[in-house]
TILUM-485144 format. One record per atom (N, C-alpha, C): residue in one letter; x negated, y negated, z negated. Coordinates in pm, whole numbers, plus 50000, padded with zeros to 5 digits. Each point is the difference from the previous one (the first is absolute). Last residue first. Layout:
N
AXYZ ...
This chain:
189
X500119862516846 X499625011949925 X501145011549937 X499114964050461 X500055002249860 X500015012049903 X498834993850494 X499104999349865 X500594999049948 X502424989150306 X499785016350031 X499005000749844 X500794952250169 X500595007849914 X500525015449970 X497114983350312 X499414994949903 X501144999649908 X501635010450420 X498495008849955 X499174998949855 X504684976550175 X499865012650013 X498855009949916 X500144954550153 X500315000449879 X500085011449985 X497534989750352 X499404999449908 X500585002049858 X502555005450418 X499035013549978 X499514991849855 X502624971950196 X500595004249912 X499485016749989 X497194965650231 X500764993849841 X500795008849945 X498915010650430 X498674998649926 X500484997849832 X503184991850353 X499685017649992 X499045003449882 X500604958450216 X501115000849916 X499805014549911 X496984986450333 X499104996049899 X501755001049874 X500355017050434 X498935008649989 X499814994549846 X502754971450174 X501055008250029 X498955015949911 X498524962550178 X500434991049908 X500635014749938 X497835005050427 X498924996049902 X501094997749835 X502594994750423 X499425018349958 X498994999349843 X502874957550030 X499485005450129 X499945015749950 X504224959849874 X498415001949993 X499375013950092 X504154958249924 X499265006950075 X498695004149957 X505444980649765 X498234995250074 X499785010650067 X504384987849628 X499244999650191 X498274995150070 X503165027049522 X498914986650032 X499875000850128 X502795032449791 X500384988149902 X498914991150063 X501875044950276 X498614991449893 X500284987249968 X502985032250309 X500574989249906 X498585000549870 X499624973450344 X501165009149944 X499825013050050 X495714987350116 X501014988349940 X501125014749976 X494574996450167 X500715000849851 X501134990750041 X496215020250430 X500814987549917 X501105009349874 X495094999750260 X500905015149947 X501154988549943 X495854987250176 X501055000750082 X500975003949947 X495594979849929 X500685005049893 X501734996350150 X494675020050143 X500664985749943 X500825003149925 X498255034150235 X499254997649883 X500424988349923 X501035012750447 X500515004749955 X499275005149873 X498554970650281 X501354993049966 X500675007649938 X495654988150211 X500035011349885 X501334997449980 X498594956050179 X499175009750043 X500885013849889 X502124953950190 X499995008749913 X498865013750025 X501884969250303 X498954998749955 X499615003649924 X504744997350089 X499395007350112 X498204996449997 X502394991649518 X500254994150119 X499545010950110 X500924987149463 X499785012750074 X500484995450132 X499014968049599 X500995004550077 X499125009450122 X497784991549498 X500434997350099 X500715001750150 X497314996349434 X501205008150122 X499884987450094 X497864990549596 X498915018250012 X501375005050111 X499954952449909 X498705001549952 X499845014850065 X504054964150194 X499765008949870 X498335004850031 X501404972450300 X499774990949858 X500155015249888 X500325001250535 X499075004549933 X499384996449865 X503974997150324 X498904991150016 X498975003049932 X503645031149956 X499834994550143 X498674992550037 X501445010049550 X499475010450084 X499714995150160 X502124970949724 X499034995549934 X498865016750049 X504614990050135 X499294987050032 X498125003849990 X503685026749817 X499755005550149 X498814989550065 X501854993449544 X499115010150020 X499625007450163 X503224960149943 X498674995449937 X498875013249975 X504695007150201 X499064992350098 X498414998649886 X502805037249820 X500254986050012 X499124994750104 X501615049950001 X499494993449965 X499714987450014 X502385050350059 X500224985849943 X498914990049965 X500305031050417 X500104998049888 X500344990549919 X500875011050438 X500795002749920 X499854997649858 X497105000750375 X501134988250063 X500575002249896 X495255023449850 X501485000250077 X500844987849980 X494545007849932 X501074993549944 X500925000750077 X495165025549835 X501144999450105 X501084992349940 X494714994949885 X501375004449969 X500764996550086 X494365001049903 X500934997550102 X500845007049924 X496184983849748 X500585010550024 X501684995350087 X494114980049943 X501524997449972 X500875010850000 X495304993450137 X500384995749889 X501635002949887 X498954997250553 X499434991849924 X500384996549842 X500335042850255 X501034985550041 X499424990649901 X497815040149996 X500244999150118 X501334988450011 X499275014349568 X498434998950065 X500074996950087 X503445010749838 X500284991349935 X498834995550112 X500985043950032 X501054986350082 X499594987249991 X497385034549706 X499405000350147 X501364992050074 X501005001749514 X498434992250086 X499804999750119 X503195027649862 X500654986950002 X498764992250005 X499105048250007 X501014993450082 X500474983750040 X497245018849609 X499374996350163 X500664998950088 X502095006849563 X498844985450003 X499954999250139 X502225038449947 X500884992150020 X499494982750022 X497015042449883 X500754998150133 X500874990150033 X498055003449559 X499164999050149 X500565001950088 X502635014749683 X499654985549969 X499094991250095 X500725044549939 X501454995250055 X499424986050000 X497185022049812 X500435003550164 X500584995450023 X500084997949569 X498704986050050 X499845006650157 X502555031949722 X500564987549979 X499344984250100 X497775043649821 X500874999850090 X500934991450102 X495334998849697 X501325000349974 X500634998950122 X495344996750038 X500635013249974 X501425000049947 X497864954450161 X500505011250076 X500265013549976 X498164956149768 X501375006149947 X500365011650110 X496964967150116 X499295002949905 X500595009149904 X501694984750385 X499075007750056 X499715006049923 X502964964249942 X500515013849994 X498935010150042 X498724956549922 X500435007649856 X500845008150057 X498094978350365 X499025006149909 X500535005149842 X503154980550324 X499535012750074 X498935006649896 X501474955449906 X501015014449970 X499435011250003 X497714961850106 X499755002649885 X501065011649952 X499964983950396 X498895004650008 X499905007949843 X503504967050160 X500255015050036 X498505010849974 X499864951749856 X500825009349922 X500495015650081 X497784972650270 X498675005649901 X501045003949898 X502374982050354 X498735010850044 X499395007049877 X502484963450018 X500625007349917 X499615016650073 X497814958750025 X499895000949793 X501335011550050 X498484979950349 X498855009349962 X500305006249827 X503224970450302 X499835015050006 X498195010949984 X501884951549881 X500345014149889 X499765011050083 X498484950750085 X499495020049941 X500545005949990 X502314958150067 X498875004450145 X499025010449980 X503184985349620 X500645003650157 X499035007350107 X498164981449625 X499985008449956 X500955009350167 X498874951949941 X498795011650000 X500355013850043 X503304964649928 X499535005350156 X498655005450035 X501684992149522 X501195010750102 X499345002250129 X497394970849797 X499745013649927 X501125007450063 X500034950450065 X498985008950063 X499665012249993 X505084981749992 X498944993449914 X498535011250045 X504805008450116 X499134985350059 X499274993349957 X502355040749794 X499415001250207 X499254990550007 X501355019649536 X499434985850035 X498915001350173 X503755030049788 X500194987849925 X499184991450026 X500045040450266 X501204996549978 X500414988449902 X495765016450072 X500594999250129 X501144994249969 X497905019649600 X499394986650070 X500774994450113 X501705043649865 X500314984749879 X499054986450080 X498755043350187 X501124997950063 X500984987549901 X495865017649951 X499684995450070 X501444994050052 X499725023049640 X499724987849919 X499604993750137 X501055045850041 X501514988949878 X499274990750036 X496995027350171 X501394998050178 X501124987749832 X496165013449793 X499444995250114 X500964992750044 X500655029449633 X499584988849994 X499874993050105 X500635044650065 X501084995449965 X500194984549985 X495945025250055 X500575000050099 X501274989749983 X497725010249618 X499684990450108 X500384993650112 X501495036449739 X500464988749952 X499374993050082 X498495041250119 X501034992650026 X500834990449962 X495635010449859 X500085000350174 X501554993750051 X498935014749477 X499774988450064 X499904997250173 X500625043749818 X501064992649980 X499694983950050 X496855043949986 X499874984150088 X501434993750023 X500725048149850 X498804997750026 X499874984250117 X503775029749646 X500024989650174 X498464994249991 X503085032949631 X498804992849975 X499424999250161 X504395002749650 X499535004350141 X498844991750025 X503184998649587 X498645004449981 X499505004150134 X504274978549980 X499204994249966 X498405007649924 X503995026150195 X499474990650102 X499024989949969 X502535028249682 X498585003150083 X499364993850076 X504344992649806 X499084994249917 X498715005250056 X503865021250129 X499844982750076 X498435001849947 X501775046549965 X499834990749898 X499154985950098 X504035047350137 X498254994849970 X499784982849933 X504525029550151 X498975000149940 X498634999749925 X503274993950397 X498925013349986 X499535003249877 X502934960250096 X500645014950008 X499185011250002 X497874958750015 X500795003949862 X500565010350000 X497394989050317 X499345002249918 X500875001549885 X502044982050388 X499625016550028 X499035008149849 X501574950050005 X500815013550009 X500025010849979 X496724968750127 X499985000449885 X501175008649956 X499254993950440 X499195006549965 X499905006149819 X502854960450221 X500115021950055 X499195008149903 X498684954249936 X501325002049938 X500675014350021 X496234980350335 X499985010149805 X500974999149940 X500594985750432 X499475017349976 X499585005349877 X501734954750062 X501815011750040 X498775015049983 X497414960649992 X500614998249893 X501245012649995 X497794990150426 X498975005149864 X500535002449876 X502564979950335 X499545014250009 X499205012549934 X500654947350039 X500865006449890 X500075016450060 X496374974850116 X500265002549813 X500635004250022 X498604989550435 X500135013649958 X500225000949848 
């Protein structure tokens, strides 16, 4: 979901210009238990570098065989800095889209089921690595699939510059990002 992320504030940032209002606000926004989510953030980056550079050494296959408590508890730690942030508007959107994609994630072991079309483009080695279950936080959306219409179905291609698939939840938390630029640059002066 970056480069989505990346296409909503760039919009977003747009929208703030043509409105007139002053970027530079955004850095006095004051996010109650910021640390929660770097953490969060910390967790799934630095769980997902281990895995991927040192599988076969004891700590990758530590870490492999937890993660889905480590990416339980980064979802945990979200949920509690948006709880702690819930009168801003903005952090609705935000909860909803979290719990959405938790509660799929929750019910398939961990993981977030994605739909993959006969069509898409995608290389054997990323289909490989959903299928069998070597990626860390996805996995191939199957007739076992619990919640499916919470998974990341919604497919992105032409003419969207990136082919992938994301879900409802992703879509609630896109929304979120470009309310927060919106709102918190409404304050300027």
């Amino acid at each position: 979901m970056i480069h989505e992320l990346i296409i909503t504030i760039l919009i977003s940032l747009i929208i703030v210009i043509l409105r007139k209002r002053k970027i530079s606000s955004l850095v006095d926004v004051e996010i109650k238990g910021l640390p929660l989510f770097a953490a969060s953030f910390f967790l799934q980056f630095v769980s997902g570098i281990i895995v991927k550079n040192f599988n076969d050494t004891t700590i990758g296959q530590y870490v492999y065989t937890f993660f889905p408590y480590i990416h339980s508890m980064s979802y945990q730690l979200i949920l509690i800095g948006i709880v702690l942030n819930i009168e801003k508007n903005y952090m609705k959107l935000f909860l909803i889209g979290t719990l959405m994609n938790f509660t799929v994630i929750l019910f398939n072991g961990m993981k977030m089921p994605v739909r993959i079309p006969q069509n898409y483009p995608f290389s054997w080695e990323n289909y490989s690595y959903l299928a069998y279950g070597k990626d860390l936080i996805h996995t191939a959306l199957t007739t076992d699939t619990r919640l499916k219409i919470l998974a990341d179905i919604i497919i992105l291609n032409d003419p969207y510059p990136f082919n992938k698939t994301i879900s409802i939840g992703d879509i609630f938390l896109l929304f979120g990002f470009g309310w927060f630029i919106q709102e918190e640059t409404k304050k300027s002066p």
